[in-house]
N, C-alpha and C positions, 0 to 999 in steps of 0.2 A: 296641127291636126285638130280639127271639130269634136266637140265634145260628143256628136253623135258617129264620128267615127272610130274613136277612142272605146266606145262601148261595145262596137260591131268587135273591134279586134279584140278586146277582154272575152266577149261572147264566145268567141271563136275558138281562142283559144282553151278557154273553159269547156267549151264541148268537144275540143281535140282530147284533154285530159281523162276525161271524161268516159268516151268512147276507148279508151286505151285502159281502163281502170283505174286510173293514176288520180290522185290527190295533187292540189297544191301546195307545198310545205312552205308555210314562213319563215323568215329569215330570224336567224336566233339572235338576238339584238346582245344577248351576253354569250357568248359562247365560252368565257373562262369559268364564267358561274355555272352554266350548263354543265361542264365538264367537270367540276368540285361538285356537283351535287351529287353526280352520278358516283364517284370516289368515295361522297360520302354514305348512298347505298352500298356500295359495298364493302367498304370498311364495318358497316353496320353487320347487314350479311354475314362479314368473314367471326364479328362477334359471338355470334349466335351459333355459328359452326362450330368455331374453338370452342365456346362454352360448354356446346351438345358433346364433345371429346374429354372434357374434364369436368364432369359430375355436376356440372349447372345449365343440367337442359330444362327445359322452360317451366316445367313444375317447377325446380329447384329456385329459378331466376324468378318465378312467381312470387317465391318464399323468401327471398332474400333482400328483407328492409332494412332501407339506409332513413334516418331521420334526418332532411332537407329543411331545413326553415319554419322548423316546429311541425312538418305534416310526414309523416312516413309516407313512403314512395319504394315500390318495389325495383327491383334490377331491371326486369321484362319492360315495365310501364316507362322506365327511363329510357331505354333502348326504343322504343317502341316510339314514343314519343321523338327522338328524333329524325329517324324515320318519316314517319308522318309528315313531321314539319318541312323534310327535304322535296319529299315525294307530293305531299296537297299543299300546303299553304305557300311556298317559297314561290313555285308557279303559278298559284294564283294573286299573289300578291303583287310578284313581277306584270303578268297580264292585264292585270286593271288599274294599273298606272296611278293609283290614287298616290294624293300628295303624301310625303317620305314612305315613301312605300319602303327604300332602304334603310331608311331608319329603323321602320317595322322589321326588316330581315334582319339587323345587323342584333336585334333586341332579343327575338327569337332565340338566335346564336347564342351571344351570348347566355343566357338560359340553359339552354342545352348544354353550352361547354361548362359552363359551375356544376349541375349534374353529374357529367362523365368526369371530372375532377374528382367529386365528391366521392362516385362509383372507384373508379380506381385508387382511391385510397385503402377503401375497403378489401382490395381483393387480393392482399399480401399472401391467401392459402392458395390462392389458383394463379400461381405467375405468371402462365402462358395467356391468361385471359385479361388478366391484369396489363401486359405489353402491349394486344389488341386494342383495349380500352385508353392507353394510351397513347396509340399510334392516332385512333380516333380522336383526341383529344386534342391534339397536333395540329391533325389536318382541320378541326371547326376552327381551331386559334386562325388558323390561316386565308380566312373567309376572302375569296378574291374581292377587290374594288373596283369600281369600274366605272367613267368618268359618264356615263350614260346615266345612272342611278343616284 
């Protein structure tokens, strides 16, 4: 097939999608990581729930500093933080390919799992939120690999 007909048929297809309202979605090149990221929004989520049920809703989680490597760091700002890094940086780091870009995520992780380590030490009065934070803890130990990254 001709490089100008190869275009016609992308075209085409592009304005079939198009016309129907439909996007074209890419192909998830990691789908186990996809899938542990999502786990790990909601594992994070279910934190913040539990927390809101047992006297550390987010005032409280605001107030509650843990000393990290000589810098205080609040409970909220820890949680929050991984988050973030699941939800913006983990995607964008994956998408623009730059060289170890897994190394970059696996560095991330690890950061974040010393944190919720550090966090769930701490949280011997709230055991129910204490459990969550280490189901959480669990599941970043167990960061998928994957021979693509």
């Amino acid at each position: 097939m001709s490089s100008f007909s190869r275009y016609i048929t992308a075209f085409w297809k592009a304005l079939q999608l198009t016309l129907r309202g439909e996007t074209l979605q890419p192909r998830d090149e990691y789908p186990e990581f996809t899938i542990w990221m999502q786990q790990t929004i909601q594992l994070t989520d279910n934190i913040f729930t539990i927390a809101d049920k047992h006297a550390l809703d987010e005032p409280a989680r605001k107030t509650l500093m843990l000393r990290i490597d000589k810098r205080e760091i609040a409970m909220q700002t820890i949680l929050a933080a991984v988050k973030h890094n699941v939800q913006r940086e983990y995607p964008l780091l994956l998408a623009s390919r730059v060289e170890h870009f897994a190394g970059a995520i696996q560095a991330l992780n690890h950061n974040d799992c010393y944190r919720i380590s550090q966090l769930g030490q701490t949280l011997g009065a709230y055991p129910q939120v204490q459990q969550a934070v280490q189901r959480l803890e669990t599941h970043l130990l167990a960061l998928p690999t994957n021979s693509n990254t």
